[in-house]
Steps between C-alpha positions, in 0.01 A plus 500: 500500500644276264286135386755216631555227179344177545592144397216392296548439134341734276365213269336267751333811741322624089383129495371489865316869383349343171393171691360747777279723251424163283362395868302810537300492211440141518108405585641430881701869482420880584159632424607770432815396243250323352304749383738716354519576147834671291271843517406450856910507556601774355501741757659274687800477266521871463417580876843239565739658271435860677586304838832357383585851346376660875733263669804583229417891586504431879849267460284232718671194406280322718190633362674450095521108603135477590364751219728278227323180630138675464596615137640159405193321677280712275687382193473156603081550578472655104704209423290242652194648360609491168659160551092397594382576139790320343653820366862453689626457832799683689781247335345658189530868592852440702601349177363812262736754743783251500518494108449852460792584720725263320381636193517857551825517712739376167809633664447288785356156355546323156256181440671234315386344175382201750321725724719543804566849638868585592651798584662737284696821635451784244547874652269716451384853660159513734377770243599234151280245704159694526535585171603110378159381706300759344612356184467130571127581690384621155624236318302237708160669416298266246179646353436847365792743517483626900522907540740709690197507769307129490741353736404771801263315781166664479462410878884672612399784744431798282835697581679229468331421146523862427896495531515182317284630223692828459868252468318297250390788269880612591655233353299543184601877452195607618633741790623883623862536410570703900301516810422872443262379238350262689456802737348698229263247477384500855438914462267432220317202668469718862360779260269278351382357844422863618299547212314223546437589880388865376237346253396228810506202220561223739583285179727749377678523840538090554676479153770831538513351847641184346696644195691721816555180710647354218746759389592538872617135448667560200708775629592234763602275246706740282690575852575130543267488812231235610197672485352214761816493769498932489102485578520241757785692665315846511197261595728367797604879604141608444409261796805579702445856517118458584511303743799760643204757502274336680737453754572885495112582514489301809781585653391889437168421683285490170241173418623397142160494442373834568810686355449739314714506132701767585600320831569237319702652254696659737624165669491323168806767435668402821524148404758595247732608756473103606817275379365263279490166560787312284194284377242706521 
C-alpha cells in the first residue's frame, strides 16, 4: 500500500510543527514536553530512526510517512530545547545542513563572490564523490588535528560502530590485505575464547568474546557486507523459523512448553523445509 501525495506545502506544515512544539512547551503546554530534557530524548531519537528503517525494510510507505514525521518531530523537540537556552533554533540547524550540502557537493553548486549559490554541472563518478567529501569534511575541522577514528559516534549501535571503525582504520592503511586473513583472525580469536572458557575467567571470556565479535564484523566489511542489515536478516529468519516450530510442536500434539530438546530439534529441522517468506 502505497502513501497517496498531499497538497500541503512542505514549508508552512514545518512552521505549523515548530509553532505546535513551541506551544507544547509553553507554561500552558504538555506536562510532560515540558519536562523533557536533550538526555531525557535520546532514546526517543534513536528508538525513531529504527522505526523509519522498520518501515523501509517492510516497503510500508504508509508506515515510512508517519515514522519520517516522528523522526523530524524529534529534531524539531531537540531544536526547541536548545532554542530555550539561547544556543540556536531549527532555522539555525536547517541552515548548518543547507551550507554543508552546498559546500560539500562542489560539482553540483558554486557560491559566488557575492554569496549566491548557482548551479554548476561538473561530471563526476559516485565513487570520485565519497572520496571529494571525505576530503572537504576534513578540511572543515578547526582545532587539534582530528584522527582517522574521532569522527565515529560513540553512541552508533556497536556493530554498526564496529564496521565504521574497521573502514576508518582502512582508509588509514591500517587493515588485512584479503578476507582469508581476516578469517585467520577469527581462528585465533575462537581459540582464544575456548581458552578462556577452559580456565572459567569470566573477564577473560567477555574480552575474546568481543575481540571475536569484532573480527566477525570485519570479515563482513572486507566482503563489502553490512554487518547490521546481514544480522537483522538472520535475526528476521531466526523468528520466522521459530515461530514455524511452534506451529509444528502443536500441530504434532506436543505443548511447546513441555517439549523436550530433542523434540524440538526435530521440528526446528522441519521448518527448513518451509519456503521462506520473501521478507522474512
Amino acid at each position: 500500500m502505497s502513501a497517496s501525495p498531499r497538497p500541503h506545502s512542505p514549508g508552512r506544515s514545518f512552521k505549523r510543527l515548530v509553532d505546535l512544539m513551541r506551544t507544547l512547551r509553553s507554561p500552558h503546554g504538555c506536562p510532560w514536553d515540558r519536562e523533557q530534557t536533550l538526555a531525557t530524548l535520546r532514546p526517543f531519537v534513536i528508538e525513531e530512526a529504527y522505526e523509519v528503517v522498520d518501515a523501509i525494510d517492510r516497503g510500508d510507505l504508509d508506515a515510512l510517512r508517519d515514522e519520517i514525521g516522528d523522526l523530524i518531530f524529534e529534531g524539531v523537540f531537540l531544536a526547541q530545547l536548545t532554542a530555550e537556552d539561547a544556543a540556536f533554533d531549527v532555522g539555525d540547524a536547517l541552515e548548518a545542513i543547507i551550507d554543508k550540502l552546498i559546500r560539500r557537493h562542489p560539482h553540483v553548486f558554486k557560491r559566488r563572490a557575492d554569496g549566491a549559490v548557482v548551479r554548476r554541472q561538473r561530471v563526476i563518478s559516485s565513487d570520485e564523490v565519497k572520496g571529494q567529501w571525505e576530503r572537504i569534511k576534513t578540511t572543515e575541522r578547526t582545532g587539534a588535528p582530528a584522527g582517522p577514528l574521532d569522527d565515529v559516534p560513540r553512541a552508533m549501535p556497536a556493530l554498526m560502530r564496529a564496521q565504521k571503525l574497521g573502514s576508518r582504520a582502512a582508509r588509514a592503511r591500517f587493515d588485512w590485505p584479503d578476507p582469508r586473513d581476516v578469517l585467520r583472525k577469527i581462528d585465533e580469536e575462537l581459540a582464544e575464547l575456548r581458552e578462556a572458557i577452559d580456565q572459567s575467567a569470566p573477564d577473560a571470556v567477555e574480552e575474546e568474546l568481543g575481540d571475536l565479535l569484532f573480527s566477525v564484523v570485519n570479515l563482513a566489511r572486507k566482503l563489502g557486507v553490512d554487518a547490521e542489515l546481514t544480522l537483522n536478516a538472520a535475526n528476521n529468519k531466526f523468528v520466522q523459523r521459530f515461530d514455524t516450530m511452534i506451529r509444528v510442536l502443536r500441530a504434532d500434539g506436543h505443548d511447546p512448553a513441555d517439549a523436550t530438546l530433542d523434540v524440538m530439534e526435530a521440528a526446528w529441522q522441519r521448518t527448513k523445509e518451509v519456503p521462506a517468506s520473501p521478507k522474512g
